[in-house]
KOLBAFI-425489 format. One record per residue: residue number from 1; residue in three letters; x, y, z of N, C-alpha, C in turn. Coordinates in steps of 0.05 Angstrom, whole numbers, plus 5000, padded with zeros to 4 digits. Layout:
> NUM ALA X Y Z X Y Z X Y Z
...
REM end
This chain:
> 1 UNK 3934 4629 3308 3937 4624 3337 3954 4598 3341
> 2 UNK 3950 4579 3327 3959 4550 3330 4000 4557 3326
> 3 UNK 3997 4575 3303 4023 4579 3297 4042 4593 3313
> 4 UNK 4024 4615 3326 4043 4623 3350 4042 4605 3375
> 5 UNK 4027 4587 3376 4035 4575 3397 4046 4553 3403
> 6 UNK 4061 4543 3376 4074 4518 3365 4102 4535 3363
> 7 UNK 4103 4563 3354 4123 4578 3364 4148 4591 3382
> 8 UNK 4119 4587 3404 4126 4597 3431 4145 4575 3457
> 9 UNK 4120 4547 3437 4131 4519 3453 4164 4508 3442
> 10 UNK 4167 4515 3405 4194 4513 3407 4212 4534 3415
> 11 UNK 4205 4556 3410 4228 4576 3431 4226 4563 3467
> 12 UNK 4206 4552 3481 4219 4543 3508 4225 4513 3496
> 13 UNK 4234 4501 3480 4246 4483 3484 4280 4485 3471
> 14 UNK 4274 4504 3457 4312 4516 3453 4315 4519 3471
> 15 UNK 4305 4545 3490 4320 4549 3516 4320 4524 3532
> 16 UNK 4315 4504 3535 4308 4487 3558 4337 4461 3541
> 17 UNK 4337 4460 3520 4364 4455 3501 4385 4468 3518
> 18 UNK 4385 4491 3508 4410 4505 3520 4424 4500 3551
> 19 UNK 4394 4513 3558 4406 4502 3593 4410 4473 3603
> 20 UNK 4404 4454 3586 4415 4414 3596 4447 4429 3582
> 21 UNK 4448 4437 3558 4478 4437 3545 4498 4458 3558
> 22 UNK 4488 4474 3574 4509 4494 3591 4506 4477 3626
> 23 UNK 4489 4467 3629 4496 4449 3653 4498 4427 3659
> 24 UNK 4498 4417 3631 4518 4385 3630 4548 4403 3619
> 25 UNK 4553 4420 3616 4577 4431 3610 4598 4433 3628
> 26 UNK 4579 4433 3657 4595 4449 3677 4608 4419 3691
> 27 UNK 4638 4418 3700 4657 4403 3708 4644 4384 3738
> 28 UNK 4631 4404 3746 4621 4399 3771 4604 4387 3779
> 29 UNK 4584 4376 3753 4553 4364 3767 4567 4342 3748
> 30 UNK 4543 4318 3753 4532 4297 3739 4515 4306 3720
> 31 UNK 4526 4297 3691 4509 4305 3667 4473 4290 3680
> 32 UNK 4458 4316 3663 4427 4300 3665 4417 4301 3640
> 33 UNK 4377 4293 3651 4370 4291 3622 4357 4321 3615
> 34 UNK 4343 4324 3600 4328 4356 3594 4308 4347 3613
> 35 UNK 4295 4317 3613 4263 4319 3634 4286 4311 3664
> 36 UNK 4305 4305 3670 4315 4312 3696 4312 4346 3703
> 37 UNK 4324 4359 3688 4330 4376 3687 4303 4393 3695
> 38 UNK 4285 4391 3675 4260 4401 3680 4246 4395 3702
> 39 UNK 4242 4368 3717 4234 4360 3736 4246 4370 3756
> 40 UNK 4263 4378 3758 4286 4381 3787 4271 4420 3790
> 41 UNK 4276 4429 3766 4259 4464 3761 4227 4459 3776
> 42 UNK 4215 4441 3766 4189 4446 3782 4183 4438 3811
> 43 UNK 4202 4414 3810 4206 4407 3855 4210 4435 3866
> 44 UNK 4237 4445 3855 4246 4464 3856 4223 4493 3870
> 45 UNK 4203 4492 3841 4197 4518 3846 4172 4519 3863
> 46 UNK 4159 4489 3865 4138 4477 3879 4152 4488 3911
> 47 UNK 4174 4466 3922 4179 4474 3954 4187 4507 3955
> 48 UNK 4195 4520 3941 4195 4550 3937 4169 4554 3951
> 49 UNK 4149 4554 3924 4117 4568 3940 4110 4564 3959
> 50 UNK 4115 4532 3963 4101 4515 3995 4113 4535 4018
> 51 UNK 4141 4537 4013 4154 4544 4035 4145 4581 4033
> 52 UNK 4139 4599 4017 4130 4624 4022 4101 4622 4031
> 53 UNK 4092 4604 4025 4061 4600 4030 4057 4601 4065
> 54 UNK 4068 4581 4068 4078 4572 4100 4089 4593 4119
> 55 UNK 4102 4609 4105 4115 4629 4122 4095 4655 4124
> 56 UNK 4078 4660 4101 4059 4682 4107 4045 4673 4117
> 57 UNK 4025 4642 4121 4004 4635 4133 4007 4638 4162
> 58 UNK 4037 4631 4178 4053 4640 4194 4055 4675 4209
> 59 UNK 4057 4686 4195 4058 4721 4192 4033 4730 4195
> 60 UNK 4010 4718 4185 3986 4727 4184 3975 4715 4226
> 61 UNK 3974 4704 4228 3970 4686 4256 3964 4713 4273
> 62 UNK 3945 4713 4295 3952 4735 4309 3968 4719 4334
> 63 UNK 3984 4742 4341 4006 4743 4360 4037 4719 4346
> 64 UNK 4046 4714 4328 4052 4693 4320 4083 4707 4322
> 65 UNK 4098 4691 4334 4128 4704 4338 4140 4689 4308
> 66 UNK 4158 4707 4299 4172 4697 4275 4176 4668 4277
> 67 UNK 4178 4652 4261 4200 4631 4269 4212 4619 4241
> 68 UNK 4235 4629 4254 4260 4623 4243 4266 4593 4215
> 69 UNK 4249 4561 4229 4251 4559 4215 4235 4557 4178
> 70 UNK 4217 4579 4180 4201 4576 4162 4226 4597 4149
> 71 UNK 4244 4620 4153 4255 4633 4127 4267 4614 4107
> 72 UNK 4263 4634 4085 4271 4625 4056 4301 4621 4059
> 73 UNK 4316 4599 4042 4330 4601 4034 4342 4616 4018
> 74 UNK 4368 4624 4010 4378 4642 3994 4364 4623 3960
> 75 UNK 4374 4599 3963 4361 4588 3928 4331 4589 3933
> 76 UNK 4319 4592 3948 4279 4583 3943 4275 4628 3935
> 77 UNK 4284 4642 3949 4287 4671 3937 4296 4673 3920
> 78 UNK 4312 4659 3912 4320 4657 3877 4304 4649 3861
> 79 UNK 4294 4624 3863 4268 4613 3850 4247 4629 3845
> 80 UNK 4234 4645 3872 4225 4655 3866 4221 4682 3858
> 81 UNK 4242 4691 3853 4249 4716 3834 4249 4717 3812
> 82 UNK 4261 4697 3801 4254 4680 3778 4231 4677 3760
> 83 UNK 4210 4669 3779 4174 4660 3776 4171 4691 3775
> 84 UNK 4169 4716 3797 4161 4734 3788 4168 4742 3769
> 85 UNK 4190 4749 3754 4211 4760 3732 4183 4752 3704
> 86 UNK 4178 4718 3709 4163 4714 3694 4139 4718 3693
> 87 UNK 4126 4725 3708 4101 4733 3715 4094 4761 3708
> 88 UNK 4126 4782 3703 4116 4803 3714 4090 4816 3693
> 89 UNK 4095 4811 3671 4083 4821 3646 4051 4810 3655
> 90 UNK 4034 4798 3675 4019 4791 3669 3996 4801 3698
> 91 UNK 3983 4823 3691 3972 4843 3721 3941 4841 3705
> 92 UNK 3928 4836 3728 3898 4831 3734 3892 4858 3764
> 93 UNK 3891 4885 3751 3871 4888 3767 3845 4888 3791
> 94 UNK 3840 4855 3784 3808 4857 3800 3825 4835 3817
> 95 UNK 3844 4826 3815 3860 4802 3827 3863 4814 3857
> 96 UNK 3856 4810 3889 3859 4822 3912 3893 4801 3919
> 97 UNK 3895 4777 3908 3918 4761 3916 3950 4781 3903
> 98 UNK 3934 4787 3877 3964 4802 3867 3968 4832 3882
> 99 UNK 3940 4842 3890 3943 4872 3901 3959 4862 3929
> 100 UNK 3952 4843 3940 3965 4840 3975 3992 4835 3963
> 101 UNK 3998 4827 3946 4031 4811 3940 4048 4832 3926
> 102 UNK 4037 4851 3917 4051 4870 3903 4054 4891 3931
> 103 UNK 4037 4899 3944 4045 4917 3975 4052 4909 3993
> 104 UNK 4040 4882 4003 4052 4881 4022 4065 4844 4034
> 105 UNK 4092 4838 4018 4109 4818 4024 4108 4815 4058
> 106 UNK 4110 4790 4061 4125 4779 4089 4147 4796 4096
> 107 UNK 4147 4809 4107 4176 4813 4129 4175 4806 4155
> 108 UNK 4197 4803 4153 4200 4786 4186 4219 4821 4205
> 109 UNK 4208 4826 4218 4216 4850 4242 4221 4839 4259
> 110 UNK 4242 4843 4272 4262 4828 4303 4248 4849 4320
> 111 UNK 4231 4850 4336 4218 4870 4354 4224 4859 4389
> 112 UNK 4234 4878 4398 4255 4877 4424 4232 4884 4445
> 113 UNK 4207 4874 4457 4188 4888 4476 4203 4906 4496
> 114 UNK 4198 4934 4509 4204 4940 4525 4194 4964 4538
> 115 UNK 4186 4966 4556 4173 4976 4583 4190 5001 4588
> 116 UNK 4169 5013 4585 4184 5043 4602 4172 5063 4614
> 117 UNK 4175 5065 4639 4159 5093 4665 4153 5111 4659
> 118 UNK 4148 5122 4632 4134 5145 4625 4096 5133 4611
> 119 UNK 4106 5112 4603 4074 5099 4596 4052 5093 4623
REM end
């Protein structure tokens, strides 16, 4: 057990190698460190959740009109596509949080009220 998981920790630290060395590569940023790097991934993926958290607690409300500024950004839907991708391998069953999250996501519906003389 000890050995696969002395394993597992240096395969994510190659990858976590790689990605400081392909994005200190790139012309365009300021080189960082691997714990920059790593630290900036968990702010990252932290305001992600906060901000989906926020937006369904929002959605759930009765009568609660969308608002606008709780949607996701295009990068926090990245993030968290990401988290699921990694997650996906891992289903519980008796879990009611993963059953609501696997059917039924936040959507936001633009709904136009309107009145009409046959009602």
């Amino acid at each position: 057990k000890q050995w696969y998981q002395r394993r597992v920790r240096d395969k994510k630290n190659d990858a976590w190698k790689e990605i400081c060395t392909l994005f200190n590569n790139n012309l365009h940023v300021s080189p960082k460190t691997l714990v920059q790097l790593k630290a900036k991934w968990d702010n990252l993926k932290t305001r992600a959740k906060e901000r989906k958290d926020a937006l369904s607690k929002h959605l759930v409300k009765t009568g609660a009109e969308p608002d606008t500024s709780l949607l996701l950004t295009a990068n926090e839907e990245k993030v968290l596509e990401i988290m699921m991708g990694a997650t996906d391998s891992i289903k519980n069953e008796f879990d009611s949080d993963s059953f609501k999250s696997e059917c039924a996501s936040p959507v936001i519906v633009n709904v136009t009220a309107s009145t009409s003389s046959s009602i």
